[in-house]
N, C-alpha and C positions, 0 to 999 in steps of 0.2 A: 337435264343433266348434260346433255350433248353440246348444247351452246355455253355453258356454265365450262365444260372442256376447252371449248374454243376460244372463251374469252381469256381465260387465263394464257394460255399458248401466244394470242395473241398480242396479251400482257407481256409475257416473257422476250418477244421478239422485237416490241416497242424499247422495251428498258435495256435489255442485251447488245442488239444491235445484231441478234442473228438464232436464228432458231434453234432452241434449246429445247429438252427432254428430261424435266428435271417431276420427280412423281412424288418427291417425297414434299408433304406439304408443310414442316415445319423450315425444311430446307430453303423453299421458295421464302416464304417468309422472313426467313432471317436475310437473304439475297435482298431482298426489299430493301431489309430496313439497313443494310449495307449500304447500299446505293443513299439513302436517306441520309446516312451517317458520313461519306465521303460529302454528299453536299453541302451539309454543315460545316464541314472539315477546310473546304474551297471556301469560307469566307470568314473564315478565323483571322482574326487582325494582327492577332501574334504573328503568323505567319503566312504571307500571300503568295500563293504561288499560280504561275502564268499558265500552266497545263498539266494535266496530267492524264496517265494511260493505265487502266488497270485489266487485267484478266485473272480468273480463277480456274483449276481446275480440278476435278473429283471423281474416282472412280472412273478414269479415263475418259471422260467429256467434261468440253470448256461449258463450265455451266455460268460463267460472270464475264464480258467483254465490252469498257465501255471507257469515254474518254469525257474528261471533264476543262472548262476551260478552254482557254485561247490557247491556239497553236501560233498566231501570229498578231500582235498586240497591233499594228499596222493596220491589217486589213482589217483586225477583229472574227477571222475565223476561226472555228470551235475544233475541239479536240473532239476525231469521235475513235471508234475503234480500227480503222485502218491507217491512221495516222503515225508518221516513222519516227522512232526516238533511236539516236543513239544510246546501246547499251553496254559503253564503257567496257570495264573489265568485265564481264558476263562471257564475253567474248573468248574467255580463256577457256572457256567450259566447253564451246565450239571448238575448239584447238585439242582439246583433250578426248573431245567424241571421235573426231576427224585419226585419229592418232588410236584411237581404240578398233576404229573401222579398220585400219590399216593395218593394226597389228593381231589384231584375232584373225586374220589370214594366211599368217605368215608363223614359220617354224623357227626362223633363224633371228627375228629379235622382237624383244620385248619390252618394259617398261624397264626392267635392270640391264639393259644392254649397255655396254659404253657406248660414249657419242665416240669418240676415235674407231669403231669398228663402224659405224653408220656414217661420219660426216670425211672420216680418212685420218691418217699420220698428219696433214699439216696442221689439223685442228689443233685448239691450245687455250688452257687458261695460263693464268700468271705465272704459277707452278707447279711443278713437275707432278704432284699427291693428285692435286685434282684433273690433273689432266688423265692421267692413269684409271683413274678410280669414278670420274663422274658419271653418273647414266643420265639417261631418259627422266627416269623418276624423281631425281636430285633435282633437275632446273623444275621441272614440274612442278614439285614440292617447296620449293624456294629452301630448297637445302645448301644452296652453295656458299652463303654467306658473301657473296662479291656483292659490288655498289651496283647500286641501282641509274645512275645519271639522270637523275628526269630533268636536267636542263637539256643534256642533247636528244633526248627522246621528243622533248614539247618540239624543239627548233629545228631538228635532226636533218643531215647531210642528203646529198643526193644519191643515195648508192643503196644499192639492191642486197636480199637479205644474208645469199655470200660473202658479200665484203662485210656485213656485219659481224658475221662466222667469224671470218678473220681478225678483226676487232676487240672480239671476247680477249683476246689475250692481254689487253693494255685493260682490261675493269681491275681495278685496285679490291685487295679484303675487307671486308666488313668485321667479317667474324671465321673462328676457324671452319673450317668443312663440318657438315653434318654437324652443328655443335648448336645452332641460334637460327631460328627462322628470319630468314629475310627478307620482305618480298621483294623483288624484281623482275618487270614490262619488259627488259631486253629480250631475257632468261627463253621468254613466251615467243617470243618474235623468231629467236634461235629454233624453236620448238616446231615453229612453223616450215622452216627451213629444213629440219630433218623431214618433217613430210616428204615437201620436194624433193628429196636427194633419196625417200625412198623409194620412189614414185616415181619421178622426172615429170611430173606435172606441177604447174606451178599450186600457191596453196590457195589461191583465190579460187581455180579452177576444181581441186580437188572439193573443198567446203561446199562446192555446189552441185556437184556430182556425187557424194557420197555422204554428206549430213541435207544440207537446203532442198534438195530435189525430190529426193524418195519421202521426206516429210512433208511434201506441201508447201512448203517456208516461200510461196513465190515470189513473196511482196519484201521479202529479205534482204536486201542488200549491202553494201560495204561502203564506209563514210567517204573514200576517198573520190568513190563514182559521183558524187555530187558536184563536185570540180569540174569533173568530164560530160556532166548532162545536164541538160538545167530541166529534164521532165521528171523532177522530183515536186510536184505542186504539192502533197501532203506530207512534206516533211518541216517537223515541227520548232521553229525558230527560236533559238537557244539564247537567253539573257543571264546578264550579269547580276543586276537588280531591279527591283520590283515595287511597286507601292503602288496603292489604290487610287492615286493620281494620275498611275499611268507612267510614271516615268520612271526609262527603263536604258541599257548599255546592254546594246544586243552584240552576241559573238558574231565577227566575223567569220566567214563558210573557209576563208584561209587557214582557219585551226584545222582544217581538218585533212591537209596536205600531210603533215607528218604521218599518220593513220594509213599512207597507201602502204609505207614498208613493217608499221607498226601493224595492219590488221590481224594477226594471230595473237594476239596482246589486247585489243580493245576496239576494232572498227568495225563493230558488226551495227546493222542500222536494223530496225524490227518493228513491228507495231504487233498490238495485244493479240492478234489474232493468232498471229503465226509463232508469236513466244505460248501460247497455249500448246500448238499440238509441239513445240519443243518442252515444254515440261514435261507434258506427259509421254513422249519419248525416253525421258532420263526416267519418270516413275515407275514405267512399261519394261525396262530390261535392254532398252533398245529397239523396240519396236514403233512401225507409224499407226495411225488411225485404225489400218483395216489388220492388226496383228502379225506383220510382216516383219523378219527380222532385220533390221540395219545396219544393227553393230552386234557382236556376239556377248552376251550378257556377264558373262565373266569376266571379260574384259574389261566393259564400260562401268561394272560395279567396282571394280577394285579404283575408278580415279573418287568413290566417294566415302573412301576409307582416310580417318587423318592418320597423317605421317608424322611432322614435328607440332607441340605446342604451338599456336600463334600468336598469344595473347596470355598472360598470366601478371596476375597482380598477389603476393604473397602476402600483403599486406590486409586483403580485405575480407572480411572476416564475416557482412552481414548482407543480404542480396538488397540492390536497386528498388526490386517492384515487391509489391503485395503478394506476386504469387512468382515461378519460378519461369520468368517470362525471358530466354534467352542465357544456355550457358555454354560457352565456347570450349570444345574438346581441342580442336586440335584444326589444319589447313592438309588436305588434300591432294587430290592434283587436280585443282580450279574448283575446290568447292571447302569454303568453312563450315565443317564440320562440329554439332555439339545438339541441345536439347531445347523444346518449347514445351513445358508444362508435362515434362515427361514422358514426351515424344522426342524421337530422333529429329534433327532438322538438317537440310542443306541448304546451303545460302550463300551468293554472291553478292558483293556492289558494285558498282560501275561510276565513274566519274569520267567524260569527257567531253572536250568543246563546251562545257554547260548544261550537257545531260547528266543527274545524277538518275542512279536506278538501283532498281534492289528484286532478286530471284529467292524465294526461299519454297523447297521442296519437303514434304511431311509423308517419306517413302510408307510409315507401316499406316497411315490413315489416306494412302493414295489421292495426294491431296498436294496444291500446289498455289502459289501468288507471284506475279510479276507486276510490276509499277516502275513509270519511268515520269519524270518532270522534265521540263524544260527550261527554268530557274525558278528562282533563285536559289543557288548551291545552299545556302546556309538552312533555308525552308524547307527543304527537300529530303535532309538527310530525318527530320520527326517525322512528315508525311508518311516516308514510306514504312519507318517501325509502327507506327500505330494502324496504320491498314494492314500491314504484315502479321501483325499481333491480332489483331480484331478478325481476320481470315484465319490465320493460323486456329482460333476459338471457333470458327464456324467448321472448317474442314475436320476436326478432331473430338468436335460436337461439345464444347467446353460452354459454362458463363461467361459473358463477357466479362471482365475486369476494367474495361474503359468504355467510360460513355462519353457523349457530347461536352461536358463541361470539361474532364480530363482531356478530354482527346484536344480541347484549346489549349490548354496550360502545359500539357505534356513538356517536356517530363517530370514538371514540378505537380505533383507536390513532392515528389519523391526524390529527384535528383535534380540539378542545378548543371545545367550543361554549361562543361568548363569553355570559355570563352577558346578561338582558337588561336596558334602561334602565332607570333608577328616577330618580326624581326625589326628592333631598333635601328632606322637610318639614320647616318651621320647627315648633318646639316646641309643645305648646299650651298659652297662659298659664288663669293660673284668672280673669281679668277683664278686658273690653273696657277701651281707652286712653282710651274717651270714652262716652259713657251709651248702650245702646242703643237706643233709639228714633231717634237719628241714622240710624243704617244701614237703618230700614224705610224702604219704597218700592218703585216699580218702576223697573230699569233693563231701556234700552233697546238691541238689536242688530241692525243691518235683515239679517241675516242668521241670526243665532241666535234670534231673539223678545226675548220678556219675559222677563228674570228679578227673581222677588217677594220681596223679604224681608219677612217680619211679627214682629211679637212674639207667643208667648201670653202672656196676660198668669196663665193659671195655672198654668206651670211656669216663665214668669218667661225661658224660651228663647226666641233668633230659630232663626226658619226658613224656608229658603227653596224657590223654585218656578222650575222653568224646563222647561220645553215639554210633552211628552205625560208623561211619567215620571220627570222630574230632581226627586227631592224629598229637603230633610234639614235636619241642623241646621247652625246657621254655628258658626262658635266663633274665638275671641281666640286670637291665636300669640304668641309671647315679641316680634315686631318690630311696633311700632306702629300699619305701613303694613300689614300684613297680616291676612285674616281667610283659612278654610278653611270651605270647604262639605264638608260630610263627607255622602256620601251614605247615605242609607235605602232599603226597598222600593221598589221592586226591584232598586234597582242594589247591592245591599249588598256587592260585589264591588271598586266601584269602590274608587282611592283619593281622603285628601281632595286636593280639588279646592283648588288655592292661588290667592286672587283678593289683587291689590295695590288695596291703596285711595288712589284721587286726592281731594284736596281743592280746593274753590274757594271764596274767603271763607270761609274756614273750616268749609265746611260738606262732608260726602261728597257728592264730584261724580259718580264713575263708580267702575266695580271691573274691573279688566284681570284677566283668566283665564289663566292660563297655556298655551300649548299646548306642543307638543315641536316641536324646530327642524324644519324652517326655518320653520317657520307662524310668524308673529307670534301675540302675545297677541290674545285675545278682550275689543276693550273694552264694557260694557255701561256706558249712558249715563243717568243719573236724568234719569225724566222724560220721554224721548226715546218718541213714540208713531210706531208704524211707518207711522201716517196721516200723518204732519209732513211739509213736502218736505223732501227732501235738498238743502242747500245748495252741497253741489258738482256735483245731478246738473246743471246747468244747463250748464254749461264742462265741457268734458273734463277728467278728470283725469290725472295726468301719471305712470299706471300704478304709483304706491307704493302702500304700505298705508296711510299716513294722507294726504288730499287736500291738496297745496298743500308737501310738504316730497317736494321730488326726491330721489330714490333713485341717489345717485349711482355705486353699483357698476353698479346696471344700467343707466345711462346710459353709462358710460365701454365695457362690455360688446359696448353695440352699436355703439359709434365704432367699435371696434376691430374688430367685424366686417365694417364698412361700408369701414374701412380696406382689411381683408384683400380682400374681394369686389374692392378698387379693383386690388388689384393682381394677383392672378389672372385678371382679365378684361382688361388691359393687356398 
């Protein structure tokens, strides 16, 4: 009986990767046939992916920690469970603990506090309502409705997360206040910054002092240190695509420069190990391994309450899967809040530099999954619902619903995964409409910096510059108005980038960027230096995106709310 004891344990610590205490024998069992079931999963043709990281956790021990696949298609070394993945947006979750530690402390502010009582009078958005009115909770919650920029967020400026502060006031509306959930990366980054300012520590320092350290997290770090160190040997080499021939467009480690002033937003780096006893942290109330408290539990629960809807389709009427495999309530503050199989669920995803990842927490079955790949993006986002889903069944003690042949085809037979956006580019002609020397210069964005056009004058090409990393060449499209910045190292990934060009007297005045709806275009303004004053910061403006032309949807928006309120409280 005693060796019969030992073999198993001994089982458990070959296939885990670290000595586990798991007595329940149906439990073990289905852990197997998990593990069994992920290896099938790593050589599906449908979808090939270069590594992946997974952990479980249950009744507050990591009872699953193991890594599949290449961490580096190069050398061909394997993914095991100390291996670093960036975990993207995950990382907001970390912003919001860090933020929970600080304020269960403290008497004088809270999640509703305004940011002008915490960041000072110079702070500002666009207009006057929200600058008055915003808290804590609002950017948290992605209640502001302001733009999100992810062009200057990917290529972003050299300047630190005060002068971002500052910044906030040039983000254009999306939607009115409190009215539409929005998300935005900046919002979090701001988020980070009020630490700082309530602390006076910066927030790299705080996140390790007061969340990474008192949990163990030692192997934790922040994507930007990898720039600054190169004794990152197990950190897992992030591609673009993938095929079983091997051939592959690995990210450059330059993506990951923006991430030093972004890291309250998405630069948290992790391996399976140390995201276990953070789950079980957020399942625990706030507590580490040996039941110690870290954060005060009141606090840390309320960021896993939702705030606004995040996702609503009015139109559909009959569910996705066979059984009630994911239903979205509502977004948090850094956690999508809704149901798996009639349990409560929390859940993150994370996208960056080529990490896609996915956290989802099952509080009333104390029960937990995190998974992180290293590409390909498009492979990455089934991997991780159908291991999320197939855990999520094992922690809450459920039948599976996907076996080995589904777990290929997913999501079909049931859903047909809509192909993603693409943006139609205009053609590219063989010659500019007008000489180019016209088009060098610098334009200006009090939000996105400086973008440089030059000529060389010995290959006779423009090329251009915008923030830490955005660098390439422009090139002439078959439409007049249009030029394309086609990007280079490192972003060799992107695509081209379509800028409209404005004239004034004849001469290029500005170049409008394109974004994807609902963002408005990125205009960059010749000439414009981010020292100049703003001429509309003096008067309010009247929450559009360009100053002085009322945005009449969201004026008529709020009538009609102010309507409604009249007659509900009558």
């Amino acid at each position: 009986m005693g060796t019969a004891v030992h073999m198993v344990l001994v089982l458990c610590f070959m296939l885990f990767g670290q000595t586990l205490t798991i007595s329940n024998p149906d439990l073990q069992q289905r852990l197997r046939d998990l593990d069994t079931f992920i290896q099938t999963l790593m050589t599906c043709e449908s979808r090939p992916v270069v590594g992946l990281t997974v952990s479980v956790v249950k009744d507050g021990e990591s009872i699953f920690a193991k890594g599949y696949g290449q961490r580096d298609l190069l050398t061909g070394q394997a993914v095991d469970n100390t291996t670093l993945f960036g975990v993207g947006s995950i990382s907001k979750s970390f912003t919001t603990a860090l933020l929970a530690a600080i304020l269960g402390e403290r008497e004088d502010v809270g999640w509703d506090t305004v940011l002008t009582d915490i960041l000072g009078p110079d702070f500002s958005f666009r207009d006057q309502f929200r600058t008055k009115e915003a808290t804590l909770r609002d950017i948290l919650a992605h209640k502001t409705g302001i733009e999100n920029q992810k062009l200057a967020l990917r290529v972003v400026q050299d300047f630190d997360r005060s002068e971002l502060a500052r910044r906030i006031r040039y983000f254009r509306q999306i939607y009115p206040f409190r009215t539409v959930w929005h998300y935005n990366n900046a919002l979090y980054t701001l988020a980070g910054h009020v630490a700082e300012k309530l602390t006076g520590k910066s927030y790299e320092a705080l996140l390790r002092e007061r969340v990474l350290g008192p949990l163990g997290m030692d192997d934790t770090v922040y994507l930007a240190d990898v720039l600054d160190d190169e004794d990152f040997s197990n950190l897992a080499q992030t591609y673009l695509t993938y095929n079983r021939t091997g051939q592959s467009v690995a990210y450059s480690h330059e993506e990951f420069r923006p991430l030093k002033l972004h890291l309250p937003a998405g630069g948290v780096v992790s391996n399976a190990l140390d995201m276990a006893r953070y789950m079980n942290f957020q399942l625990s109330g706030g507590r580490d391994a040996a039941g110690r408290l870290v954060v005060p539990e009141d606090t840390l629960r309320q960021t896993h309450v939702a705030e606004l809807p995040s996702k609503f389709n009015p139109n559909k009427l009959e569910p996705d899967w066979p059984v009630e495999a994911g239903t979205e309530q509502g977004y948090g503050l850094a956690w999508f809040v809704g149901t798996y199989r009639g349990y409560r669920r929390l859940q993150h995803n994370g996208f960056v530099a080529g990490y896609t990842s996915l956290l989802s927490l099952y509080p009333a079955a104390s029960g937990g999954v995190f998974t992180s790949v290293n590409g390909p993006n498009a492979a990455g986002i089934d991997v991780h619902e159908i291991i999320h889903d197939l855990v999520g069944d094992i922690v809450t003690g459920k039948d599976h619903w996907l076996n080995d042949t589904t777990a290929c085809t997913y999501p079909e037979p049931w859903l047909t995964r809509p192909k993603p956006n693409s943006t139609d580019l205009p053609e590219i002609s063989d010659n500019f409409p007008r000489d180019k020397r016209d088009y060098e210069g610098v334009y200006g964005n009090r939000v996105a910096g400086n973008l440089t056009i030059s000529l060389n004058t010995t290959d006779g090409n423009l090329y251009f510059s915008l923030g830490l990393i955005g660098r390439g060449l422009v090139l002439p499209s078959t439409s007049p108005t249009r030029i394309l910045l086609r990007a280079g190292e490192p972003l060799v990934y992107t695509p081209n980038i379509v800028a409209d060009v404005e004239e004034k007297d004849g001469d290029v005045f500005s170049l409008s960027v394109e974004s994807y709806a609902p963002e408005p275009p990125i205009v960059f303004e010749r000439g414009l230096k981010l020292t100049d004053p703003d001429p509309t910061e003096p008067k309010w403006d009247d929450c559009t995106g360009v100053s002085g032309t009322p945005n009449r949807a969201a004026s008529s928006n709020i009538f009609m709310i102010l309507i409604l309120l009249a007659l509900f409280t009558t």
